[in-house]
mmCIF file of the C-alpha atoms, coordinates in Angstrom:
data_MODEL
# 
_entry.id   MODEL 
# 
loop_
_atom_site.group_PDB 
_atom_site.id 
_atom_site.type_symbol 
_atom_site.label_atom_id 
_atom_site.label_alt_id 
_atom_site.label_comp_id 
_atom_site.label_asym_id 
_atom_site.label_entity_id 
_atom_site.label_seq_id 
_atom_site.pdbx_PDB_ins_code 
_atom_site.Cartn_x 
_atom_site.Cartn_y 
_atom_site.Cartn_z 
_atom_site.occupancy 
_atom_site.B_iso_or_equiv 
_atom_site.pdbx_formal_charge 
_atom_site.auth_seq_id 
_atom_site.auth_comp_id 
_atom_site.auth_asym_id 
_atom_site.auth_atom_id 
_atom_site.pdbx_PDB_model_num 
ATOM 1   C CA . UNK A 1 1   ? 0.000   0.000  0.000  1.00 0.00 ? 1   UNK A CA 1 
ATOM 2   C CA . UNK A 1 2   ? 1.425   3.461  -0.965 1.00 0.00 ? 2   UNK A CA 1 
ATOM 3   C CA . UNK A 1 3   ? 1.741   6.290  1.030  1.00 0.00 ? 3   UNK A CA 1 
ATOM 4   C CA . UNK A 1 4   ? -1.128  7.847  -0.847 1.00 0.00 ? 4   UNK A CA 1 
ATOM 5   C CA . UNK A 1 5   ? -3.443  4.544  -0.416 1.00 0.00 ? 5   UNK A CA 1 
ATOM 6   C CA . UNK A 1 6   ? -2.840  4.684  3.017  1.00 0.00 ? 6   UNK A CA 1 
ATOM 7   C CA . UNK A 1 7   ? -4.365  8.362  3.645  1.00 0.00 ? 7   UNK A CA 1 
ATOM 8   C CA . UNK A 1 8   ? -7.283  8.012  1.494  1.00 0.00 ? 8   UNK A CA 1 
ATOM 9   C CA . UNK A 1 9   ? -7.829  4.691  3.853  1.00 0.00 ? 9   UNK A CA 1 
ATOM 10  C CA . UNK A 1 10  ? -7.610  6.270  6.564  1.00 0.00 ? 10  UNK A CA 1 
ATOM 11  C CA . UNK A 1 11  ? -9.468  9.529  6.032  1.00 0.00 ? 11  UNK A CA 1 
ATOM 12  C CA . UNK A 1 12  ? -12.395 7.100  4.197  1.00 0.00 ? 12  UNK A CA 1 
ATOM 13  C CA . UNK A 1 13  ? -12.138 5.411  8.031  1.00 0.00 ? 13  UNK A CA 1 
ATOM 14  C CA . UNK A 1 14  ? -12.519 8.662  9.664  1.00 0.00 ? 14  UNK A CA 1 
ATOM 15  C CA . UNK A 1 15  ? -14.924 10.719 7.407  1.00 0.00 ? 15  UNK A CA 1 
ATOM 16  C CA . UNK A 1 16  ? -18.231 9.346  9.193  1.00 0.00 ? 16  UNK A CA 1 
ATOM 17  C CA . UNK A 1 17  ? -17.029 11.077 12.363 1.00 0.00 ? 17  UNK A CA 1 
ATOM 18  C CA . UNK A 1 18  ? -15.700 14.265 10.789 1.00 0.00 ? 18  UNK A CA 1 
ATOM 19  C CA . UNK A 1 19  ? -18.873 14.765 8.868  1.00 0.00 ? 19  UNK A CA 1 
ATOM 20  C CA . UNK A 1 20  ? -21.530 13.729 11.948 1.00 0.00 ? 20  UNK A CA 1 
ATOM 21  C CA . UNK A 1 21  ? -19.196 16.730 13.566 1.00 0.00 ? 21  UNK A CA 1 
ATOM 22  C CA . UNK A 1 22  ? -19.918 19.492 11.222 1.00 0.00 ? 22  UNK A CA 1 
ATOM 23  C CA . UNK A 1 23  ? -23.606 18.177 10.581 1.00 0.00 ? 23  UNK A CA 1 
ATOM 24  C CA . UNK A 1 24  ? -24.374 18.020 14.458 1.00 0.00 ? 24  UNK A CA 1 
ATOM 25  C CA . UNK A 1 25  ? -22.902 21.405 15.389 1.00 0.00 ? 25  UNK A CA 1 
ATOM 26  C CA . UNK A 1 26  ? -24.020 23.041 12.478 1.00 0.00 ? 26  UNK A CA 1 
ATOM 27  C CA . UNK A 1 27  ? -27.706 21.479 12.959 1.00 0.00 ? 27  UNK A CA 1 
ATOM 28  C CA . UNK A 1 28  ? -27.327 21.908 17.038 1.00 0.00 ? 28  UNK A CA 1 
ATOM 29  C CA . UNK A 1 29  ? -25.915 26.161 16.459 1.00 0.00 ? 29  UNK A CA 1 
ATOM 30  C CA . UNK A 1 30  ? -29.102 25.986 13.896 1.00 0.00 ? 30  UNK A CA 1 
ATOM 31  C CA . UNK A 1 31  ? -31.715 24.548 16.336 1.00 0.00 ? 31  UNK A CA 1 
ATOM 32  C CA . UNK A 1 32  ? -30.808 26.428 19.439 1.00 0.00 ? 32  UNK A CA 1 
ATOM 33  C CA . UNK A 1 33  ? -29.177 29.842 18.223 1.00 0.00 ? 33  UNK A CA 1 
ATOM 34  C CA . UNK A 1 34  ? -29.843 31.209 22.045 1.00 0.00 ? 34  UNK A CA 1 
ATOM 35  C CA . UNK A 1 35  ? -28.931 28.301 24.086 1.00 0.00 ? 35  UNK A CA 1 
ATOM 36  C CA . UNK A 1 36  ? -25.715 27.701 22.416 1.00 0.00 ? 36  UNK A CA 1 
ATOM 37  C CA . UNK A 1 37  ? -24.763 31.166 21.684 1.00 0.00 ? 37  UNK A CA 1 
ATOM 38  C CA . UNK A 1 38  ? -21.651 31.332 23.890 1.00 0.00 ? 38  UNK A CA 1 
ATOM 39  C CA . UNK A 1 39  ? -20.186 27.862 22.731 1.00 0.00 ? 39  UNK A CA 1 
ATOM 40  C CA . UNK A 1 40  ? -18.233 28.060 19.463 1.00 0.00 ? 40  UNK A CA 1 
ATOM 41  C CA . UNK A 1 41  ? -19.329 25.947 16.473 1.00 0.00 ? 41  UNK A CA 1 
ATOM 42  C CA . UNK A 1 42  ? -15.752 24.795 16.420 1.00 0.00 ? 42  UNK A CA 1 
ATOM 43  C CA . UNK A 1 43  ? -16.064 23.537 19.839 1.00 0.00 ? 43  UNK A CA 1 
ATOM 44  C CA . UNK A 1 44  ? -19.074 21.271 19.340 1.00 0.00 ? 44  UNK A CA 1 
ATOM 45  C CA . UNK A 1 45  ? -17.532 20.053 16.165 1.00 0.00 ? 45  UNK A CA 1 
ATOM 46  C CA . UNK A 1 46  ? -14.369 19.348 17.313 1.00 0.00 ? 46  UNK A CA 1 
ATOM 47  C CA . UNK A 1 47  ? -16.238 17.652 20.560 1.00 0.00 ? 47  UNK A CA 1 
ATOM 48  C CA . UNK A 1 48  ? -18.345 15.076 18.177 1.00 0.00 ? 48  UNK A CA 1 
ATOM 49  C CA . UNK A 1 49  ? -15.793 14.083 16.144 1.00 0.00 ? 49  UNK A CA 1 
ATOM 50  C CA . UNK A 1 50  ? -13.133 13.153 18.395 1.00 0.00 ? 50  UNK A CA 1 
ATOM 51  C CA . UNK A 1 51  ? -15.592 10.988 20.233 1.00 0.00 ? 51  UNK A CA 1 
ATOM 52  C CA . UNK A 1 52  ? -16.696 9.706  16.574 1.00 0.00 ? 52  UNK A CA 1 
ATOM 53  C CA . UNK A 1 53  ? -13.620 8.873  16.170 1.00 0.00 ? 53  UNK A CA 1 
ATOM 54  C CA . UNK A 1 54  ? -12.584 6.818  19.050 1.00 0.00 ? 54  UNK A CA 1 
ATOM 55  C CA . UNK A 1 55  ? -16.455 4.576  18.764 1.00 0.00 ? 55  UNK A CA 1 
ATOM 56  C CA . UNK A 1 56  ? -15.513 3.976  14.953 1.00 0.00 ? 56  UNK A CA 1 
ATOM 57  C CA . UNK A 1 57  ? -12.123 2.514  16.615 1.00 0.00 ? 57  UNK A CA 1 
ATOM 58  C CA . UNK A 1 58  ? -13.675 0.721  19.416 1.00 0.00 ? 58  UNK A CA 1 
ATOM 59  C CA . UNK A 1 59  ? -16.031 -0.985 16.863 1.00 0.00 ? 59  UNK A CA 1 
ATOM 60  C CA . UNK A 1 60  ? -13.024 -1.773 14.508 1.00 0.00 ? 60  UNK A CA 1 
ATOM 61  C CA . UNK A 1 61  ? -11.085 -3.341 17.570 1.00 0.00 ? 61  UNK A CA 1 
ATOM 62  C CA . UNK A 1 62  ? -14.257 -5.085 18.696 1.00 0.00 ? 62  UNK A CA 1 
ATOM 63  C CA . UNK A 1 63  ? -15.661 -6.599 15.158 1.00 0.00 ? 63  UNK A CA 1 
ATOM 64  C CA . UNK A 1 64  ? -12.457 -6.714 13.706 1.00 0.00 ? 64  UNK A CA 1 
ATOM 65  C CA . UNK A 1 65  ? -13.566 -4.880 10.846 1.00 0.00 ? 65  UNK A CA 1 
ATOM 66  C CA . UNK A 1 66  ? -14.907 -1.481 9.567  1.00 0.00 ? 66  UNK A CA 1 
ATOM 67  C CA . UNK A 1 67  ? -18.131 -0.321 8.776  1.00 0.00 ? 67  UNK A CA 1 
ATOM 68  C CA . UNK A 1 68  ? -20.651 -2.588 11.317 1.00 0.00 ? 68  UNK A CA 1 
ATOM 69  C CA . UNK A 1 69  ? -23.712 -0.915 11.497 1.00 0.00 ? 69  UNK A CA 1 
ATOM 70  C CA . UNK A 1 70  ? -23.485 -1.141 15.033 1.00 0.00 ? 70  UNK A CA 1 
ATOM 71  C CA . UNK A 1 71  ? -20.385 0.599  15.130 1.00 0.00 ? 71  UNK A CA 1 
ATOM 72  C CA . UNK A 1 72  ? -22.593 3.627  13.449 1.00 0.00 ? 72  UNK A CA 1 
ATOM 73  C CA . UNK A 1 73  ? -25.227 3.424  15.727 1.00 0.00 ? 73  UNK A CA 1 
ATOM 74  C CA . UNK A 1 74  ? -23.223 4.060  18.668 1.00 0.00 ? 74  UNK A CA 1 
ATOM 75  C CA . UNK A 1 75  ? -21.543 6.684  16.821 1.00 0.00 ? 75  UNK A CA 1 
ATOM 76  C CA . UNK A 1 76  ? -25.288 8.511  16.254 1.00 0.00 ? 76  UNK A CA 1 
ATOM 77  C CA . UNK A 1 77  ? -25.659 8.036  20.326 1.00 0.00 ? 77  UNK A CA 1 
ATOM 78  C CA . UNK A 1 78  ? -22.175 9.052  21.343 1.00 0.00 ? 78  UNK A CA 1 
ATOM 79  C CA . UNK A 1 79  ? -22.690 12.223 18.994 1.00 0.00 ? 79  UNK A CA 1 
ATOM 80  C CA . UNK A 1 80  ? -25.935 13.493 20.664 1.00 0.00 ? 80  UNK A CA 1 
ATOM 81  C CA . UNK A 1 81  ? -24.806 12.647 24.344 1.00 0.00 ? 81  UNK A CA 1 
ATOM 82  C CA . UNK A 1 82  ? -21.270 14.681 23.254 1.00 0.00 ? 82  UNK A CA 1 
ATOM 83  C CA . UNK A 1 83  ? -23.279 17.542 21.400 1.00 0.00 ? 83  UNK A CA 1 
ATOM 84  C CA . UNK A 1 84  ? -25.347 17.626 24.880 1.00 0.00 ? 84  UNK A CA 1 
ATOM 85  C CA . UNK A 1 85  ? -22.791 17.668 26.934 1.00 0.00 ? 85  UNK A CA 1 
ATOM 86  C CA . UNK A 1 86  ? -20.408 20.029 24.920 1.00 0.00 ? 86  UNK A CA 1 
ATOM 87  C CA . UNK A 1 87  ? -23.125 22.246 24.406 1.00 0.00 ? 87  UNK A CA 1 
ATOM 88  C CA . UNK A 1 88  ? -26.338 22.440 26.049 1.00 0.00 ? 88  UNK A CA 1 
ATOM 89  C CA . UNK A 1 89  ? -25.611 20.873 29.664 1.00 0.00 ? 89  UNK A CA 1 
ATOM 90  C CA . UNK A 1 90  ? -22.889 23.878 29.514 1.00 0.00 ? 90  UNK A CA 1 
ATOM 91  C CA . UNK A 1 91  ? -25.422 26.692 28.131 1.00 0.00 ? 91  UNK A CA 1 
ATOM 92  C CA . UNK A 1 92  ? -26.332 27.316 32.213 1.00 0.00 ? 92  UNK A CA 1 
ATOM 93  C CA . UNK A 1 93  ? -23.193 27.532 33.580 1.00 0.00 ? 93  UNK A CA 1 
ATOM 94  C CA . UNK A 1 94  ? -21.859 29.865 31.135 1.00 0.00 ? 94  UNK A CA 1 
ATOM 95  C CA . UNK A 1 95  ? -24.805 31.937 31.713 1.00 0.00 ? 95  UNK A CA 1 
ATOM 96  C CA . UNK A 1 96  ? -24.529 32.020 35.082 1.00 0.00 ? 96  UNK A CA 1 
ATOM 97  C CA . UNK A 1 97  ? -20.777 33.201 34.496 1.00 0.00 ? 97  UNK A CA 1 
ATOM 98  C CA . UNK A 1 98  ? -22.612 36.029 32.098 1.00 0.00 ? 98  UNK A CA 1 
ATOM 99  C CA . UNK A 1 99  ? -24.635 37.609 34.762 1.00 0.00 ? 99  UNK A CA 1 
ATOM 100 C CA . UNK A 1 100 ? -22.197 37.590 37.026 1.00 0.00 ? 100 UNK A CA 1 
ATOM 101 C CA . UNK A 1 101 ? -19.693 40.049 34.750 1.00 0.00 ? 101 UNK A CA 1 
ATOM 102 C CA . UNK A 1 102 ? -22.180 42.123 33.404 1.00 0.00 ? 102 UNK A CA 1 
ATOM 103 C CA . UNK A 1 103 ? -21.823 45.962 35.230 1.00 0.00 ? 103 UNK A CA 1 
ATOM 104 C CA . UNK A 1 104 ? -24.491 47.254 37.514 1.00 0.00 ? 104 UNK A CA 1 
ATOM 105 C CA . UNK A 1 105 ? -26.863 49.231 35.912 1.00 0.00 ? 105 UNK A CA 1 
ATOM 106 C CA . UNK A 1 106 ? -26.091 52.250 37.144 1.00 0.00 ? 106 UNK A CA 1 
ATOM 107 C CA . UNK A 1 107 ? -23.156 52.770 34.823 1.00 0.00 ? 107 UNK A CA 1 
# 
């Protein structure tokens, strides 16, 4: 296998997970503009596909092969309970964190 073989293999192994990224954060930022306003797209991207990532490994490790549809179902689960985690379970705290910086009204 060439050098060349080798990347398209492995970004072909990895392309599920980078695209559920984009699609979830830029579906999530879509869906709840005011929740999420304070985390970056980036963030929730980044977030989804990293845990993407290491489920499409698991599953290779496990079944010994690629592309189990198992191995894709758990990667739809893991990439809601990451978006909600990344994103929305933090949307309170951050707000909190908002209302305490703002300046008194008085200024």
């Amino acid at each position: 296998m060439s050098l060349f073989e080798a990347f398209w293999h492995l970004f072909e192994f990895v392309y599920p997970a980078l695209a559920m990224g984009l699609l979830c954060a830029a579906g999530a930022k879509g869906l709840w503009r005011k929740e999420l306003s304070g985390t970056p797209w980036w963030r929730l991207a980044g977030a989804v596909a990293l845990a993407g990532i290491a489920v499409l490994t698991i599953g290779l490790a496990v079944f010994g092969r690629d592309g189990r549809m198992l191995s894709y179902a758990a990667l739809v689960i893991v990439s809601a309970v990451v978006l909600w985690f990344a994103g929305l379970r933090a949307a309170p705290h951050q707000k909190a964190v908002a209302l305490r910086q703002e300046p008194p009204l008085g200024r």
